[in-house]
C-alpha positions in Angstrom: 21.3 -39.0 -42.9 18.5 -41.4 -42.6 15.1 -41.3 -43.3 13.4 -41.0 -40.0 15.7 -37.9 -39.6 14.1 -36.4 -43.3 10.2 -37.0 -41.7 11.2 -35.2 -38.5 12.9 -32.2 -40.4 10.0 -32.2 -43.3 7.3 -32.2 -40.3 9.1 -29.7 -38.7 9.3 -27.4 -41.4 5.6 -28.5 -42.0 4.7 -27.3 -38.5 6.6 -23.8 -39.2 4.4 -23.0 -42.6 1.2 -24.0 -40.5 2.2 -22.3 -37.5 1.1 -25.4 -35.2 4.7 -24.5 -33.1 3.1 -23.9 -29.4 1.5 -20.9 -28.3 3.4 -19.9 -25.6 7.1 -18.5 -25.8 8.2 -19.5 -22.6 6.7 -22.7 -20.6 4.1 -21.6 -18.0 6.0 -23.8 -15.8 9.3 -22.9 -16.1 8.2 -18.8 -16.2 6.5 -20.0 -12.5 9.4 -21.3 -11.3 11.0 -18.3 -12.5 8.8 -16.1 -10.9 8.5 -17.8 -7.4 12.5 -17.9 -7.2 12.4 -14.0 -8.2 10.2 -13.5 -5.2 12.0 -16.2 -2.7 15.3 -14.1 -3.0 13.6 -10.5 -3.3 13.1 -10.8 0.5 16.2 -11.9 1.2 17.6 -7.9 0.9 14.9 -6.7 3.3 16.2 -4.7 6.3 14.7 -4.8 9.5 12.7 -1.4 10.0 12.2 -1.9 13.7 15.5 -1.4 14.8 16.3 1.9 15.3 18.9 4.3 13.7 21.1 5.8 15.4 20.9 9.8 15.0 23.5 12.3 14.2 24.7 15.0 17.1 23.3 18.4 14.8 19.8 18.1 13.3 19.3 21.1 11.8 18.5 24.4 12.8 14.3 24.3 14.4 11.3 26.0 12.2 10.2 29.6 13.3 6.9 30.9 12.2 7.1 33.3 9.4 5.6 36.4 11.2 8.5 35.4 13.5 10.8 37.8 11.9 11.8 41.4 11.9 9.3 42.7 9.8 6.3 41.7 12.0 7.3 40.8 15.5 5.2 37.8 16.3 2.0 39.8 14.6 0.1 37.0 12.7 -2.9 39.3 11.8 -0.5 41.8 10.3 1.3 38.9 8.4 -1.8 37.3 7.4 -3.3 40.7 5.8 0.3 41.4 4.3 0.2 37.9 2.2 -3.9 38.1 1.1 -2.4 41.7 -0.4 0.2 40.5 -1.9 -2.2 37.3 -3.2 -4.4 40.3 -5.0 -1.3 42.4 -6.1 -1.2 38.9 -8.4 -4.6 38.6 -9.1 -5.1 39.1 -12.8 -8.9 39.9 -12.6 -8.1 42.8 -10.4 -5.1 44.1 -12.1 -7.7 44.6 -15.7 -9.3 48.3 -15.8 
């Protein structure tokens, strides 16, 4: 080995005990270039949302009202009381003696 490559490895080591070795872990530079590329491609997967889908035949059976049913016959009033009952049969406060 020669001398110059002693210095180099004895200022090196000198630069570890000082902790004069740069501040930043990766170069801002490189981490942009990075980070602009990460973006670039990210766009690349993107689907068109104005096209439109096309839709299956069945789309599942429609929504009835709950009062709908057997039990009340289309009554809402009678379906609305029968749910604020049931709301204070769970009422804690009311349930104490």
């Amino acid at each position: 080995m020669s001398e110059n490559d002693l210095n180099a490895r004895d200022t090196h080591r000198h630069a570890i005990a000082k902790g004069n070795l740069s501040r930043y872990l990766v170069r801002p530079d490189l981490a942009a270039t990075a980070l602009a590329m990460g973006l670039i491609l990210g766009g690349c997967g993107h689907e068109d949302s104005t096209t439109a889908k096309p839709t299956a035949g069945y789309q599942g059976k429609p929504d009835t009202a709950p009062w709908d049913g057997n039990r009340w016959h289309g009554d809402h009033e009678s379906w609305e009381r029968a749910i604020a009952a049931r709301g204070q049969n769970q009422n804690e406060y009311v349930r104490i003696p």
